[in-house]
C-alpha positions in Angstrom: -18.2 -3.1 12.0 -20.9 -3.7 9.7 -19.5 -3.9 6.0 -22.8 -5.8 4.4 -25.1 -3.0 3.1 -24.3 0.8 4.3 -21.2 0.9 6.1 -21.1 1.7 9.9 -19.4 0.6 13.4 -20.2 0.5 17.0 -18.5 0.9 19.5 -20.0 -0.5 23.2 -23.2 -0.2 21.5 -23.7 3.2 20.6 -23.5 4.0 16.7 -20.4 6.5 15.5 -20.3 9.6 13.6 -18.1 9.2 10.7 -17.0 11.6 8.1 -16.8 10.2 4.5 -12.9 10.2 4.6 -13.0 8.5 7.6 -15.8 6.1 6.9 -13.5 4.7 4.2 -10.8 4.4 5.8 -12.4 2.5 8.4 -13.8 0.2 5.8 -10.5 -0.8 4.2 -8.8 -1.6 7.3 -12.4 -3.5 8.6 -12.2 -5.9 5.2 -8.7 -7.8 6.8 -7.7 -6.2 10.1 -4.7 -6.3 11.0 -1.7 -4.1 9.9 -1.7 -2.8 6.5 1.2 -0.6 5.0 0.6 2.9 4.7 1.6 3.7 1.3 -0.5 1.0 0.5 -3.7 2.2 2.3 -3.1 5.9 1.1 -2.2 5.2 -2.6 -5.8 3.2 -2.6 -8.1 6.2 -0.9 -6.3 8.5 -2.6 -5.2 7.2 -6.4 -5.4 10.8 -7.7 -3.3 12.6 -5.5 0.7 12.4 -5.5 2.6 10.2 -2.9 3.5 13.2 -0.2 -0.1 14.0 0.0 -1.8 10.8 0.0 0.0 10.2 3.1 -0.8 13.7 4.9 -4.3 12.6 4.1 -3.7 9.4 5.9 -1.8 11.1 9.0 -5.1 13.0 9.0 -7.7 11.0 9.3 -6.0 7.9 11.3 -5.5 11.2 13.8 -9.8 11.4 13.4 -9.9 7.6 13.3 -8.0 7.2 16.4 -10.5 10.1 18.2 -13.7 8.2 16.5 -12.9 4.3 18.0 -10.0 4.7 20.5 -6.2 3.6 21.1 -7.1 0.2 22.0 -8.7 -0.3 18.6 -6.4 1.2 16.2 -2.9 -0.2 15.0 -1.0 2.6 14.2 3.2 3.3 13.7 5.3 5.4 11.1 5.0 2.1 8.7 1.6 0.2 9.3 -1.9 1.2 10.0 -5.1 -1.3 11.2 -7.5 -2.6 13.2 -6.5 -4.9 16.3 -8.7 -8.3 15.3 -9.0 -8.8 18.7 -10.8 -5.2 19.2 -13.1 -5.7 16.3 -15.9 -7.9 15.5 -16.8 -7.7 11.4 -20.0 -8.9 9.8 -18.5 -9.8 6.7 -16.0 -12.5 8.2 -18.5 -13.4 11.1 -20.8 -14.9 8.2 -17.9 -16.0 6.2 -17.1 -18.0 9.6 -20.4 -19.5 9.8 -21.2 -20.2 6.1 -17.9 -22.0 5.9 -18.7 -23.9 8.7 -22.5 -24.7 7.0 -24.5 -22.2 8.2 -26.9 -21.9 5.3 -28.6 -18.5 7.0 -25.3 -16.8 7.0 -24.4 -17.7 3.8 -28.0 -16.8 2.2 -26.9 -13.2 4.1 -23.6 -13.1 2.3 -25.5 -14.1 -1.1 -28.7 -11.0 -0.7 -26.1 -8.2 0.5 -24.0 -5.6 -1.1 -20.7 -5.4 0.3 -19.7 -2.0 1.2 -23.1 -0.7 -0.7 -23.2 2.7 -2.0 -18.9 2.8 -2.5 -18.0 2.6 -6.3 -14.2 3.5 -6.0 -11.7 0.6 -7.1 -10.7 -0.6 -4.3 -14.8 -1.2 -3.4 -15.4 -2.9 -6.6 -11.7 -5.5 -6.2 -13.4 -6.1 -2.2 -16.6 -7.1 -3.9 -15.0 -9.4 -6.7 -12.8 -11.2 -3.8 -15.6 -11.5 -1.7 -18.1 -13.2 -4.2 -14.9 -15.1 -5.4 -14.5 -16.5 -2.1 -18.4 -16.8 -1.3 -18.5 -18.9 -4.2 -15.9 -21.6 -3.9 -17.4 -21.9 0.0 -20.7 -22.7 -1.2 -19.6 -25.2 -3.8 -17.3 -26.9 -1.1 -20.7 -27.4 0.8 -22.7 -28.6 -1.6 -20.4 -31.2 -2.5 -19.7 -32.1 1.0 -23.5 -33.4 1.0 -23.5 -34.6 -2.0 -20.7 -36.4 -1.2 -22.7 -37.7 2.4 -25.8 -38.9 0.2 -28.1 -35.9 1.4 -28.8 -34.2 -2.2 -31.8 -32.4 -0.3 -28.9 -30.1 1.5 -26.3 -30.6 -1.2 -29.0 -28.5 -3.8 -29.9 -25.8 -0.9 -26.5 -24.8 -1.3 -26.6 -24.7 -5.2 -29.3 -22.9 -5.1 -27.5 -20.4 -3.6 -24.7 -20.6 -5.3 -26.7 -19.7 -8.2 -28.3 -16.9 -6.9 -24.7 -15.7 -6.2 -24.0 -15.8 -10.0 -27.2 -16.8 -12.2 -25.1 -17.1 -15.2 -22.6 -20.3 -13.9 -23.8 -23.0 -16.2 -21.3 -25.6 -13.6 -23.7 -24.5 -10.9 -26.7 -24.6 -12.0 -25.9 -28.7 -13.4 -24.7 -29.1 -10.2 -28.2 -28.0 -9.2 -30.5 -29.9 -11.9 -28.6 -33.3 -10.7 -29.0 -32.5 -7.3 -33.1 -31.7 -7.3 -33.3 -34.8 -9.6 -31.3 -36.8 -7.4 -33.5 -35.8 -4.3 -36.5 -36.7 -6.5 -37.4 -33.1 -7.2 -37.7 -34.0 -11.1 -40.0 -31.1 -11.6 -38.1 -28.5 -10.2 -34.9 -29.4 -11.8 -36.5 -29.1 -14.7 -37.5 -26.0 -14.2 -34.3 -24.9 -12.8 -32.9 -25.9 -16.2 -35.4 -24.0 -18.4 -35.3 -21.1 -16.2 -31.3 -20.9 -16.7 -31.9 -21.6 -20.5 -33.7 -18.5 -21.0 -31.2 -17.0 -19.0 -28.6 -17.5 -21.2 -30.5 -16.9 -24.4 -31.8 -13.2 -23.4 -28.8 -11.9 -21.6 -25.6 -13.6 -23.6 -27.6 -15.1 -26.6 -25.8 -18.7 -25.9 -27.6 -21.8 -25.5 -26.3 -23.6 -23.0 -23.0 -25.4 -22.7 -22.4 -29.6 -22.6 -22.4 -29.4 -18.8 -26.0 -27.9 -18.3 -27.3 -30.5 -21.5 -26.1 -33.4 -19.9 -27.6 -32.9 -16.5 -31.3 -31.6 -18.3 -30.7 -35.1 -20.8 -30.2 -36.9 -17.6 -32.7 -35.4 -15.7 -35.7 -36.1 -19.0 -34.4 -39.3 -19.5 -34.6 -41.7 -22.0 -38.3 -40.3 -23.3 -37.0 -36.7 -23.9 -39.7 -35.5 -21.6 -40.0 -31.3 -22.4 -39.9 -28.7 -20.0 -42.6 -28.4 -17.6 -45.1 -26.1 -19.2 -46.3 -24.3 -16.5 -49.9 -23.3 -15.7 -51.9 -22.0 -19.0 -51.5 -18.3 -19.5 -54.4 -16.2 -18.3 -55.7 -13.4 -20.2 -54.1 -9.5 -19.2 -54.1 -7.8 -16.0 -55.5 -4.9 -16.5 -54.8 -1.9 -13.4 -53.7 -3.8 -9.7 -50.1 -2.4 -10.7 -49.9 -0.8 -7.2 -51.4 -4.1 -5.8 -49.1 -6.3 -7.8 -46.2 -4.5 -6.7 -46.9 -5.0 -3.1 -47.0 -8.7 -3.8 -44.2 -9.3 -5.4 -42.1 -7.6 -2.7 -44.0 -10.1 0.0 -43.2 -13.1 -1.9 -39.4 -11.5 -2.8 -39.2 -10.8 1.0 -41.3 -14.8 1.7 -38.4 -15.8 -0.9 -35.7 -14.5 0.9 -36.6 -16.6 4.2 -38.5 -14.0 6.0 -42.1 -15.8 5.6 -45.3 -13.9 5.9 -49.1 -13.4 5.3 -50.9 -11.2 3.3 -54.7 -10.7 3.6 -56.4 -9.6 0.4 -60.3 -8.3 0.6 -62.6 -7.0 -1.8 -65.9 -7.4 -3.5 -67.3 -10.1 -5.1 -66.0 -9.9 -8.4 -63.7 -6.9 -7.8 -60.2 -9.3 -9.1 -58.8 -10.8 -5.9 -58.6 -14.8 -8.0 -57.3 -12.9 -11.0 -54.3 -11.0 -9.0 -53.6 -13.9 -6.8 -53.5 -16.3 -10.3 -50.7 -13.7 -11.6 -48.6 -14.0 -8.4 -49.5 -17.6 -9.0 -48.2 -18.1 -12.1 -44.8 -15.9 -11.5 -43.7 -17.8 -8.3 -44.1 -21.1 -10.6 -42.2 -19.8 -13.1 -39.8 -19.0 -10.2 -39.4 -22.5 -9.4 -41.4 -22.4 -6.3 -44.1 -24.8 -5.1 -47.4 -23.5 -5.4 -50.6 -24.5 -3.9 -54.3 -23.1 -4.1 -57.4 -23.9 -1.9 -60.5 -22.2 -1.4 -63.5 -22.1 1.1 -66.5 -24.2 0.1 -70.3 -22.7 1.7 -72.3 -26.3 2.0 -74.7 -25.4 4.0 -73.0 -27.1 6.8 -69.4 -28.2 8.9 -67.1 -29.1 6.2 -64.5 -29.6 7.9 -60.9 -28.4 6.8 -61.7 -27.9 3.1 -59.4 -25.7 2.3 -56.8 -28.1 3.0 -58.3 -31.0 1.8 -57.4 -28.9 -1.9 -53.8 -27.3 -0.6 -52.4 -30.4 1.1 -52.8 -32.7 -1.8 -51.4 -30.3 -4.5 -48.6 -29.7 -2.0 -47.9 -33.4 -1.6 -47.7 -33.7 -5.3 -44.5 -31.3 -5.5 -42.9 -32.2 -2.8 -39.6 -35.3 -3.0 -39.9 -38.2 -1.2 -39.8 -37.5 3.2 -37.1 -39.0 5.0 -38.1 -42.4 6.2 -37.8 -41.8 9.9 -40.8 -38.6 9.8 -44.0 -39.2 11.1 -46.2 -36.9 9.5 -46.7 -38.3 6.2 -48.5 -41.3 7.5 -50.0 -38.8 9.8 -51.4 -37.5 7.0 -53.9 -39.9 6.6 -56.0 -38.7 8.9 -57.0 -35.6 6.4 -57.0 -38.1 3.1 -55.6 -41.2 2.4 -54.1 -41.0 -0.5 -51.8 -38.0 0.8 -50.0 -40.2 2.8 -49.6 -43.0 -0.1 -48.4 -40.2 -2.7 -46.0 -39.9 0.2 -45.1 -43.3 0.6 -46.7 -44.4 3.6 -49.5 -46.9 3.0 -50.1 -47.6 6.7 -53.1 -46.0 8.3 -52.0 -43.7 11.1 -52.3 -45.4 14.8 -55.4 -44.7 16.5 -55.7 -41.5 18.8 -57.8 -41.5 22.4 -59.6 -38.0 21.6 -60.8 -35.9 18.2 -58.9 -33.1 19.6 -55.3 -35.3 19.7 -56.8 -36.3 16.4 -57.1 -32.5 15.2 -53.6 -31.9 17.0 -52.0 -34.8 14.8 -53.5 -33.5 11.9 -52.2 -29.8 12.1 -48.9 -31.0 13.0 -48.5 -33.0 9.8 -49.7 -30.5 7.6 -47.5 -28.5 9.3 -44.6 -30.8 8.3 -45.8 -31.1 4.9 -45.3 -27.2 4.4 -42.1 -27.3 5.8 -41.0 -30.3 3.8 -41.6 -28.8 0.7 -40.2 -25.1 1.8 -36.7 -26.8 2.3 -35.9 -27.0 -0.8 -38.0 -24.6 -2.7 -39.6 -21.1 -1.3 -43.7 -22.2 -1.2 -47.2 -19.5 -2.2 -49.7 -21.3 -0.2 -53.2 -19.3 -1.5 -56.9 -19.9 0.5 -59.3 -18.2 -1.3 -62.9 -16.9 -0.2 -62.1 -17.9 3.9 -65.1 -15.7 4.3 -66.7 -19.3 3.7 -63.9 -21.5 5.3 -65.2 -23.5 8.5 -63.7 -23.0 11.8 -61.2 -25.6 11.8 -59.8 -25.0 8.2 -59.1 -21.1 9.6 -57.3 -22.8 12.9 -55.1 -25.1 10.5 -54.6 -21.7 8.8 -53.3 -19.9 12.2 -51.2 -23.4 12.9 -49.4 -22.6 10.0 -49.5 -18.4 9.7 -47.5 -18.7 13.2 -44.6 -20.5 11.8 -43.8 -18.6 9.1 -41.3 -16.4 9.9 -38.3 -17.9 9.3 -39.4 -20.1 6.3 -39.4 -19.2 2.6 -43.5 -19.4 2.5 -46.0 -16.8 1.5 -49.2 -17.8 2.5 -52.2 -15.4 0.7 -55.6 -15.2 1.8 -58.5 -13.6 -0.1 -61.9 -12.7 1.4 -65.1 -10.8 0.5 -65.4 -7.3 2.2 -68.9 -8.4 2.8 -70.9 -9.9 4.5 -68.9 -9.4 7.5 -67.1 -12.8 9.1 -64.7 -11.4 11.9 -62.9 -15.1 11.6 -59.9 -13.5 8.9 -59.9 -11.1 11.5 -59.1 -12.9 14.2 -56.6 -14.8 12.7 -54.7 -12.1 11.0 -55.0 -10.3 14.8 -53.4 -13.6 16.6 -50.8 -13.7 13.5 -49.4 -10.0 14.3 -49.5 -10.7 17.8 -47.1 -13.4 17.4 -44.9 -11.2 15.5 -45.8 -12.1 11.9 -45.9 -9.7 9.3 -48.9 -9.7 8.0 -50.1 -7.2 4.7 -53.5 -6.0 4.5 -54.8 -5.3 0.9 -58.0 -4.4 0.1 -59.2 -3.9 -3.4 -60.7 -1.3 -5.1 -63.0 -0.2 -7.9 -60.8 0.0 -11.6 -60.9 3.3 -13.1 -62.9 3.9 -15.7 -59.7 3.4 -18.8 -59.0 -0.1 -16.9 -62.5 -1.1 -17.3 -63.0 0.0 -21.3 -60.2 -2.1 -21.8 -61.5 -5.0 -20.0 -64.2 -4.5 -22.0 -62.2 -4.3 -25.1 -60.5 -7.5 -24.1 -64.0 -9.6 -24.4 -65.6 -8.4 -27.4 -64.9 -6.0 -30.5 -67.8 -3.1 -29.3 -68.3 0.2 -30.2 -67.2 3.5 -28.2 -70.6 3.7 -27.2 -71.3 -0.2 -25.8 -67.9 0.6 -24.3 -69.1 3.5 -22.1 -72.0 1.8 -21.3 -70.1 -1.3 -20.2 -68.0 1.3 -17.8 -71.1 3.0 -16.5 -73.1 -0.2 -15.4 -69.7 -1.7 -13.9 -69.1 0.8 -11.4 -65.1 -0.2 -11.1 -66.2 -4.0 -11.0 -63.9 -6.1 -13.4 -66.8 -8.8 -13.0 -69.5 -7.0 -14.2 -67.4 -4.9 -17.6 -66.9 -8.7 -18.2 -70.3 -10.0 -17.9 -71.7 -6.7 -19.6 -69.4 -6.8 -22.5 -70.1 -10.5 -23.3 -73.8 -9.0 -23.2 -73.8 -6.9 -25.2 -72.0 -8.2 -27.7 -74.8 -11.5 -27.8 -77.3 -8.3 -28.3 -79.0 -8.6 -24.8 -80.8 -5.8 -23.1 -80.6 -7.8 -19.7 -78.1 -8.9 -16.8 -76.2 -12.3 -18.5 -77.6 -15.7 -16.5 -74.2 -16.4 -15.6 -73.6 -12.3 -13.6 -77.2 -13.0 -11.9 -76.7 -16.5 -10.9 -73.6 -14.3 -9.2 -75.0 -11.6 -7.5 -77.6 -14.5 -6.1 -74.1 -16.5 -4.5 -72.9 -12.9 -3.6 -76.0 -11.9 -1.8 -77.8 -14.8 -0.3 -75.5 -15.2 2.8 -76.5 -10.9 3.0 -80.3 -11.5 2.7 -80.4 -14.0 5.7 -78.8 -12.0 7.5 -80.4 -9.1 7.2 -84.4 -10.6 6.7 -84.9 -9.8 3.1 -86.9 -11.8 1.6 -85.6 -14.7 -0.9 -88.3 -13.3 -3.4 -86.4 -9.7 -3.6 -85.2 -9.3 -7.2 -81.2 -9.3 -7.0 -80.5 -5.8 -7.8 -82.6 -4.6 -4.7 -81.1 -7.6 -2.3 -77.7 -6.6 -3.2 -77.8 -3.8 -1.4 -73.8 -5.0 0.2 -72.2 -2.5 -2.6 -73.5 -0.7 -5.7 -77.6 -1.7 -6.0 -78.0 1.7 -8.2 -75.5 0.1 -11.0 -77.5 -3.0 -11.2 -80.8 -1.6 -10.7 -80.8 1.3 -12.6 -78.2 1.4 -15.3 -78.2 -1.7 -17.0 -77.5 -1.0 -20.8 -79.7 -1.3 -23.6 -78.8 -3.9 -26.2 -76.8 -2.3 -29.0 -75.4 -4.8 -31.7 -71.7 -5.2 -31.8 -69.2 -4.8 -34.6 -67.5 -7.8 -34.6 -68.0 -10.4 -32.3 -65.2 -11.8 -30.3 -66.1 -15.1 -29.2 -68.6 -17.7 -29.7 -72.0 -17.7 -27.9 -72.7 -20.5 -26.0 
């Protein structure tokens, strides 16, 4: 019987057919089998209906019940009707089982389902109360059984859920701000506390009770420290609804446990940092451990540059590792000061080959990321890997493959061109090993997105404005770049959008033999050359500038 979600039972593997009556009924006598009484059973199915025939509804469908799962299942006599427990298996008390007994995957399951989703009669709603009731005082019992055993790591995994479970239990979420501070997760108790604060203020307008102050007091210290303020805002988002949408349901999905990888591609330009710096900034103020790294072009092997950015911003989240690990000093193989901020000042022992080196190196970073996703889901971002060297897109594999069962969303963003088959490679070898993996590719804004990017930059007139959209073509870039233009009174590309289109291009013209000495606009023939060749806006003087020159 599966009570957790939609309602529906099995029987030696092969799904049954149940009428709505009978569905119910199955589901009342699934929450506690055994025998119930049937005055009992009928005066909850049917409240409406008077005593006689409630219980000629009963007789009815038992008589169905008994066709749909068998004798051997079924409890049945003049007084009592049930379920044998020893005929029936139930989801709801298998995971109540196991969460009791500290499985923290079965309770997480308990915590993210409906019970008996979709029914809203009374009975439903009493089930649903019982069962949270229960769920609750289970995953209080386990936190402060480790608590109790010194491990405050484990002790706030379970808070955490427990206030998932009810987000307005003030006792909960203390129990969860000492708990991360005691594990030397200062930051994200803090922000657990905040979070809760503004909780309470927007949904019960109640600042928060003597339990929750003493644990943030504590937590601050004797300074008074304020909240963590979070990453500075960035300006709107203007279209990539559609877009957004489908990464927030990764990273709710990433959140949940079920990790993943989502690919992002577009244009130079196009908004792949902007829409990645908004999922950025609402998985921080999530609580979750963020870390961003980009590909670096030199000219040359740079090897693993991308993490030489993630890895330390990682390391700077995460509490201290247990003692007995080995790859924090590990670590220093990649940088140095990793494995200090960690707490191993040690160099790592020496290693008979560069590829045990390489192996050593994955593997720690590997523990890094799963360090800090045990107590905190983790958005790991490496941008522009259509410039990341070979090893930096291996690490990247290392870690895409062990995702799945770890609350980590790991984003890449690439350029659509010039082709590097290297993201695709990876995101092949990632679904291969059963991954999920979400392709999104980027496209032009329409044109009422762009005028009001262009709106956003400077104060122009209707006519600037539809010149900005014309020359931008659906690139957010170049409405930017056109509007700041235009409103300095410039008939020509800004230094800043052709130094741009040079970085964009360059890699293009080696490629394809065109010559250095090839104005931009004709080299950048990768996308839209007619918008920057031929439509570039004269310089028409705004009404009221927006922002400084300079």
């Amino acid at each position: 019987m599966r009570l957790l979600g939609r309602v529906a039972a099995e029987r030696d593997g092969e799904q049954l057919s149940l009428s709505p009556p009978i569905g119910r009924l199955l589901a009342v006598l699934a929450l506690r089998p055994g025998p119930h009484d049937r005055e009992t059973v009928a005066a909850l199915l049917w409240p409406a209906t008077a005593g006689s025939a409630a219980r000629a509804n009963l007789r009815t469908a038992v008589w169905a019940l008994r066709k749909a799962v068998g004798d051997d299942a079924l409890i049945a006599s003049r007084a009592t009707v049930g379920l044998r427990p020893e005929a029936v298996t139930v989801d709801l008390a298998d995971c109540g089982r196991r969460a009791a007994a500290g499985d923290a995957a079965a309770a997480a399951t308990l915590c993210h389902s409906e019970l008996l989703a979709g029914y809203v009669e009374d009975w439903a709603e009493t089930a649903r109360r019982q069962q949270r009731a229960g769920l609750a005082e289970t995953l209080a019992a386990r936190s402060a059984a480790a608590e109790r055993d010194g491990d405050s790591t484990v002790a706030a995994r379970w808070s955490r859920l427990r206030c998932e479970l009810d987000p307005l239990n003030e006792a909960a979420h203390a129990d969860l701000v000492r708990q991360l501070a005691a594990a030397g997760d200062r930051a994200g108790a803090l922000v657990a506390g905040r979070e809760v604060t503004a909780r309470l203020r927007a949904e019960l307008g109640v600042p928060p009770g003597p339990l929750l102050r003493a644990a943030l007091a504590e937590t601050r210290g004797p300074n008074g420290a304020p909240f963590p303020a979070g990453p500075p805002p960035a300006g709107p988002l203007f279209g990539r609804a559609a877009e957004l949408r489908t990464l927030m349901a990764a990273w709710t999905a990433a959140r949940a446990g079920h990790g993943r990888v989502v690919l992002i591609t577009g244009e130079a330009g196009i908004g792949k940092t902007r829409l990645v710096a908004e999922l950025a900034r609402r998985a921080d103020n999530a609580g979750a451990r963020t870390a961003v790294g980009a590909g670096v072009d030199v000219g040359g092997e740079a090897p693993l540059a991308i993490w030489q950015e993630l890895a330390p911003q990682l390391a700077r989240t995460v509490p201290p590792p247990p003692e007995q690990a080995d790859w924090p000093a590990e670590l220093g193989r990649l940088a140095p000061d990793i494995a200090a901020r960690l707490g191993r000042n040690e160099p790592p022992p020496p290693v008979s080959s560069p590829e045990l080196e390489r192996l050593r190196v994955f593997d720690a970073v590997l523990g890094l990321v799963e360090w800090a996703a045990a107590g905190r889901p983790v958005l790991l971002v490496a941008e522009d890997v259509h410039r990341a060297d070979p090893a930096s897109m291996q690490l990247c594999a290392h870690i895409g493959r062990r995702l799945a069962a770890r609350p980590v969303l790991f984003v890449l963003t690439r350029r659509d061109r010039p082709d590097r088959p290297a993201a695709d490679a990876l995101v092949a070898d990632l679904v291969g090993r059963g991954v999920e993996v979400t392709d999104l590719e980027l496209g032009p804004l329409s044109a009422v997105e762009l005028a009001a990017v262009a709106r956003s930059v400077a104060d122009l007139t209707e006519a600037a404005v539809e010149q900005v959209v014309g020359v931008a073509d659906g690139n957010p870039l170049l409405a930017v770049e056109s509007a700041r233009a235009l409103a300095a009174g410039s008939n020509a590309p800004p230094r800043n959008l052709r130094a741009a289109v040079r970085a964009a291009t360059g890699t293009c013209r080696a490629q394809r033999g065109i010559s250095p000495r090839c104005s931009p606009p004709r080299a950048a023939s990768c996308r839209r050359p007619s918008s920057l060749r031929c439509r570039w806006p004269t310089a028409m003087p705004p009404r009221k500038p927006s922002w400084t020159p300079g």
